[in-house]
C-alpha positions as MATLAB code, in Angstrom:
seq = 'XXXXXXXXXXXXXXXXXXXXXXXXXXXXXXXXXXXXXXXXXXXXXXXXXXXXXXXXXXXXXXXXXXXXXXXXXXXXXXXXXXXXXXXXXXXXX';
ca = [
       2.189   13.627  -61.970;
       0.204   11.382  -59.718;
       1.341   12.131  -56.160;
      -0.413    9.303  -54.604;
       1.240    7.198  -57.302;
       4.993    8.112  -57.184;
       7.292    6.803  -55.034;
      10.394    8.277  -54.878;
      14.134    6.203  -53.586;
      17.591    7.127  -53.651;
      19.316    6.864  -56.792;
      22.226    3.376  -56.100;
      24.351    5.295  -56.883;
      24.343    8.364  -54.164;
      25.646    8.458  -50.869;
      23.599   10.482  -48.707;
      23.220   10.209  -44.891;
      21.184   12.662  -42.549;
      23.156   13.562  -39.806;
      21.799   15.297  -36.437;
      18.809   16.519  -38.480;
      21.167   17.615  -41.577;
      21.385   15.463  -44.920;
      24.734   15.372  -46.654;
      24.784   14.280  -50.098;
      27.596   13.958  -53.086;
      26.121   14.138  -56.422;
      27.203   11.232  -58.132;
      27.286   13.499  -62.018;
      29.837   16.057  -60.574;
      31.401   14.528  -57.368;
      30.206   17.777  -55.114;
      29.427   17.456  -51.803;
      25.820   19.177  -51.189;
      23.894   20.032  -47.270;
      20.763   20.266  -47.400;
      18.723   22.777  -45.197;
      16.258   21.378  -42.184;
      12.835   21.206  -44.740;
      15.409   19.577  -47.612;
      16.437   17.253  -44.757;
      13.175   16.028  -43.842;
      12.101   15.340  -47.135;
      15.424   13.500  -48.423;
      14.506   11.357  -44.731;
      11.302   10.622  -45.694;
      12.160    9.391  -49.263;
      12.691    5.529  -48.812;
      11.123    4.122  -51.904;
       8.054    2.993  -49.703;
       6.357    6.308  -48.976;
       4.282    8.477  -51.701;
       4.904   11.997  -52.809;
       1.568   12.636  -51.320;
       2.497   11.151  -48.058;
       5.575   13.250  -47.816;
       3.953   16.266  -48.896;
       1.138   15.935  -46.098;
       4.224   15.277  -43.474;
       5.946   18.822  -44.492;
       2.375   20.294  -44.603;
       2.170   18.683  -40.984;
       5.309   19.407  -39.609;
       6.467   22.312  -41.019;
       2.577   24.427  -40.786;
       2.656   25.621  -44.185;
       0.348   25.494  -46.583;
      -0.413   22.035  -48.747;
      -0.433   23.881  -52.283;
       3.214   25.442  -51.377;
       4.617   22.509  -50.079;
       3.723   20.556  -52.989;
       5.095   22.781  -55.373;
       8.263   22.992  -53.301;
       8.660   19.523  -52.304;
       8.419   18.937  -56.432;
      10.407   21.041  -57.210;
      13.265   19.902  -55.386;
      12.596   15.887  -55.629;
      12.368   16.815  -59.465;
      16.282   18.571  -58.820;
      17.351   15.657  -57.209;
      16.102   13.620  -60.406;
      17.808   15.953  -62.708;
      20.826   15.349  -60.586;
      20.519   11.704  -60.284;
      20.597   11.877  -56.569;
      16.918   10.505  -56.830;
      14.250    7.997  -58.887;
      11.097    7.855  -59.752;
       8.963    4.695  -59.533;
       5.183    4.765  -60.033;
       2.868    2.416  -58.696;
];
């Protein structure tokens, strides 16, 4: 996967809202109701259609002081969850 080249956007059909630094989301495939923890939060934030896996990677790299291989595996593999659970797409440009 091209992480320059995918853009990732909520899914129309999730409701998700970060609140006081905390996202809440309900999976639309099973109705449940998830929070997501502060790094979870920040990437769900940053995920607006507009802004690259890369660029979000380099902002939890950034922000968060950890290093870029880990956060790219992590921030992966949970955008690639929120696919699976159709709280997310992917769009590549």
């Amino acid at each position: 996967m091209n992480l320059a080249k995918t853009y990732p956007e909520p899914h129309p059909q999730t409701a998700g809202r970060v609140i006081d630094g905390e996202a809440v989301l309900i999976l639309s495939d099973s109705a449940e109701v998830n929070v997501l923890n502060a790094v979870g939060s920040r990437i769900f934030e940053l995920i607006d259609g507009e802004t690259s896996l890369e660029q979000i990677v380099e902002t939890i790299v950034q922000e968060y002081n950890v290093d870029r291989a880990d956060a790219e595996s992590d921030t992966l593999a949970f955008v690639k969850e929120l696919v699976n659970h159709q709280v997310l797409t992917l769009n590549e440009m």
